[in-house]
C-alpha positions in Angstrom: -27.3 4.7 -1.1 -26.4 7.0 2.1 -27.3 10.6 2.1 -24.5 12.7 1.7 -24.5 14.2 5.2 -24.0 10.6 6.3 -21.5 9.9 4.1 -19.7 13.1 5.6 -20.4 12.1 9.2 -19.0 8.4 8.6 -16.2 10.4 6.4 -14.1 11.9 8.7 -10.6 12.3 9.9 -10.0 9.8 12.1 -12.0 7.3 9.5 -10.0 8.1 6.8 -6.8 6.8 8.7 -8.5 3.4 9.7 -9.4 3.5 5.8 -5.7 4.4 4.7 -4.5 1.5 7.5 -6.6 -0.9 5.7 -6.4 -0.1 1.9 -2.7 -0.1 2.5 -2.2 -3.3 4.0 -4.8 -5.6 2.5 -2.9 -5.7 -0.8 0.4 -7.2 1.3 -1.9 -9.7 2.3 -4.2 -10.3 -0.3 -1.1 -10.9 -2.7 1.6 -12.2 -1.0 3.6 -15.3 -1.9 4.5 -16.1 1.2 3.3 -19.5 3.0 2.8 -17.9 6.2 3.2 -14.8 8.0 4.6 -13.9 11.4 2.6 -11.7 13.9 5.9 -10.1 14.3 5.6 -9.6 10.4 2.2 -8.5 11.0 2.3 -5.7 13.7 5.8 -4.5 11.6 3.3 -4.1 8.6 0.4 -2.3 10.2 3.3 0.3 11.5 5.2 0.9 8.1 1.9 1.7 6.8 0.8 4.1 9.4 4.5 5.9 9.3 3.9 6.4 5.9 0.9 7.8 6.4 2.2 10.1 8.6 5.2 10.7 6.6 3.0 12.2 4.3 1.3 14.1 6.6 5.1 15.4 7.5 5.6 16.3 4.2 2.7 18.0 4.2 3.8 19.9 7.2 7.1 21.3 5.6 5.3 22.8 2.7 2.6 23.9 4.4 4.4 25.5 7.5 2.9 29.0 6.5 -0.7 27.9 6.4 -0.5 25.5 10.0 0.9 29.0 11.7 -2.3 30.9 10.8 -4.4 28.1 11.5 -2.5 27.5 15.2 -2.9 31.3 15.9 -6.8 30.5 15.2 -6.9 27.3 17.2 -5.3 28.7 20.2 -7.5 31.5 20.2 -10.9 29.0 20.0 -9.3 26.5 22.4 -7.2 28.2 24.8 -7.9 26.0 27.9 -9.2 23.5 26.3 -6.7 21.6 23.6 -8.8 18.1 24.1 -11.8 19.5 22.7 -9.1 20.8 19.7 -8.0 16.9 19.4 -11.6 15.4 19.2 -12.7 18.2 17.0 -10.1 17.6 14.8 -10.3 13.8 14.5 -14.4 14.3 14.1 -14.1 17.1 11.5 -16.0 15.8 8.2 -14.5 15.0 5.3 -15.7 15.2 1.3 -14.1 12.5 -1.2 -11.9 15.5 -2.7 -10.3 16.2 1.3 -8.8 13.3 1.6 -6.5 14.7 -1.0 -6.4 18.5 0.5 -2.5 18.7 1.7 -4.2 21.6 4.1 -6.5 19.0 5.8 -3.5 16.9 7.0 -1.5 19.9 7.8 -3.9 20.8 10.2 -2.7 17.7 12.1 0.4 19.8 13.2 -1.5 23.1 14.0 -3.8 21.6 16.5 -0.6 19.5 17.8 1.4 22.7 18.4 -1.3 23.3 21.0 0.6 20.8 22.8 4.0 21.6 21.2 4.4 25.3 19.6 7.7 23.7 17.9 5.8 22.0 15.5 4.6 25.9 14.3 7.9 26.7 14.2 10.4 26.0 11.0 13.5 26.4 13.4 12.7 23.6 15.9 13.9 20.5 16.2 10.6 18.5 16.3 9.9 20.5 12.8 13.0 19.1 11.0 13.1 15.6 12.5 9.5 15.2 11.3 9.8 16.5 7.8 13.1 15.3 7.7 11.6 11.6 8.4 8.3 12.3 5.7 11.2 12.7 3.2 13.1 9.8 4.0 11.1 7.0 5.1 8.8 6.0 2.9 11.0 4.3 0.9 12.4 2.2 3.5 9.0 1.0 4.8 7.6 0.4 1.6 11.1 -2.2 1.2 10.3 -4.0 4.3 6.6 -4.7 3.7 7.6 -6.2 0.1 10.2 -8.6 2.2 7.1 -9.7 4.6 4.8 -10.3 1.2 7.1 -11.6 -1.2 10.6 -12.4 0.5 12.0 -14.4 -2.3 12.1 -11.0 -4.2 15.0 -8.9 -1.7 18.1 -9.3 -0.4 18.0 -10.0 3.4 21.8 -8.2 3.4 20.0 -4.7 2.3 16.6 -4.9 3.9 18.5 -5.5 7.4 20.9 -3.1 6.6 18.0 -0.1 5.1 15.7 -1.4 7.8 18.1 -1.1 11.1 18.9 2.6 9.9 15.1 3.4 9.6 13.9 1.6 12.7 17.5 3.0 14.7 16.2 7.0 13.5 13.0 7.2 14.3 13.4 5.9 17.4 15.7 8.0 18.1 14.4 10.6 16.6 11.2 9.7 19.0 13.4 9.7 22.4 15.4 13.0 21.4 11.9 15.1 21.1 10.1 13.1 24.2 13.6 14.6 26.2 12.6 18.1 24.6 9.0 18.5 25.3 10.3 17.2 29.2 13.0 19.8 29.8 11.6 22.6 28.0 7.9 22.0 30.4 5.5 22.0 27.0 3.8 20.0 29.6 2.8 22.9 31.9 -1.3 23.7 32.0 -1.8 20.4 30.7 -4.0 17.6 32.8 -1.5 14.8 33.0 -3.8 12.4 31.4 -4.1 14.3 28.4 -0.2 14.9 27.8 -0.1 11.0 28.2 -2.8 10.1 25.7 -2.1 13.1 22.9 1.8 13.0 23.4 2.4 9.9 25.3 0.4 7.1 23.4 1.2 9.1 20.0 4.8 9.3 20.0 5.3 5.5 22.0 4.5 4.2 18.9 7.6 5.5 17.5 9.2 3.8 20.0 7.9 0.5 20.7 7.5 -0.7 16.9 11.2 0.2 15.8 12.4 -1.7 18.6 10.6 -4.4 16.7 11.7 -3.7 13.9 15.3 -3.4 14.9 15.0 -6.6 16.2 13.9 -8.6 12.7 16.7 -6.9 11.0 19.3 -8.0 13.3 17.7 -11.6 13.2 17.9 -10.7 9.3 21.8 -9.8 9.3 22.6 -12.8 11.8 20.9 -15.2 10.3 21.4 -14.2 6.3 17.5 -15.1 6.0 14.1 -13.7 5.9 12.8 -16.0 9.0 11.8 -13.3 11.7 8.9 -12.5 8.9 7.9 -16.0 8.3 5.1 -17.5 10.5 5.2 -21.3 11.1 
């Protein structure tokens, strides 16, 4: 078998999120009853799973708002001048079988993004309560579409176009309300451009470009009183 401080080096962060990505949407394929899947279906998928990923991590971010304070006082102090190498670290930092479970690892998600956004340190911002706010409210949601795209016989079109338009409809714009905020109040100032565009920029699009998609099926969903939009041919 691998030695342990291989394990650990393949074990890491950003590993454990491809992992979670995969784990969580093999079963939806594996055992779906559908006869075919869209790609549309397919890239809708990938993102409900990653949002409640990070849902969880938002969770882990309103109960753990104490601890990612500390930790962001620390991290500013190491990487003052140089938040990338905070990022990389961060996504490179080892894990053992029992982190992956350790609410503190994945608060420490928000601490090294408040070096690019102090809000997220901060229990009276905005970007603090629409995150948590969305961790505590949207798993349920994405976890209803993603049975519709496996096994569509089983829900109502009427209420997963209905529970799907309001998830998809808040955070986006949940996503364009805080891009607007980290504009006008400069959180961009002493950043390169190119890293405000990859951490921020490529991060939060996401949030932006998938609802859309996902707004769209559930309009097909509403118009047309079927499942189709998920249904490849």
């Amino acid at each position: 078998g691998l030695r342990p401080s291989l394990t650990m080096a393949l074990l890491n962060v950003g590993s454990a999120i491809a992992l979670w990505l995969f784990l969580s949407t093999c079963p939806f394929l594996f055992f779906s009853s559908a006869s075919a899947i869209s790609s549309l279906a397919y890239s809708l998928l990938l993102f409900n799973n990653l949002n409640i990923f990070i849902a969880i991590c938002e969770i882990c971010l309103g109960r753990n708002i104490a601890y990612i304070q500390r930790d962001y006082q620390k991290l500013r102090a190491k990487y003052k001048g140089n938040e990338w190498g905070a990022c990389i670290a961060y996504l490179a930092m080892p894990l053992t079988y029992c982190q992956l479970f350790d609410t503190k690892v994945w608060s420490k998600m928000w601490s090294t993004y408040a070096l690019y956004d102090p809000s997220y340190q901060n229990h009276e911002s905005f970007g603090f309560f629409i995150d948590f706010g969305n961790g505590l409210s949207t798993i349920p949601p994405s976890l209803l579409i993603n049975i519709a795209i496996a096994w569509p016989d089983k829900v109502s079109p009427l209420w997963v176009g209905c529970i799907g338009l309001a998830m998809y409809w808040q955070v986006m714009y949940g996503t364009i309300i805080y891009v607007l905020s980290f504009v006008f109040n400069k959180r961009y100032e002493g950043k390169s451009l190119l890293e405000v565009c990859l951490f921020v920029g490529v991060s939060n699009s996401l949030w932006f470009i998938f609802p859309l998609v996902g707004i769209y099926s559930c309009v097909r969903m509403l118009r047309d009183g079927n499942l189709d939009a998920f249904q490849g041919s």
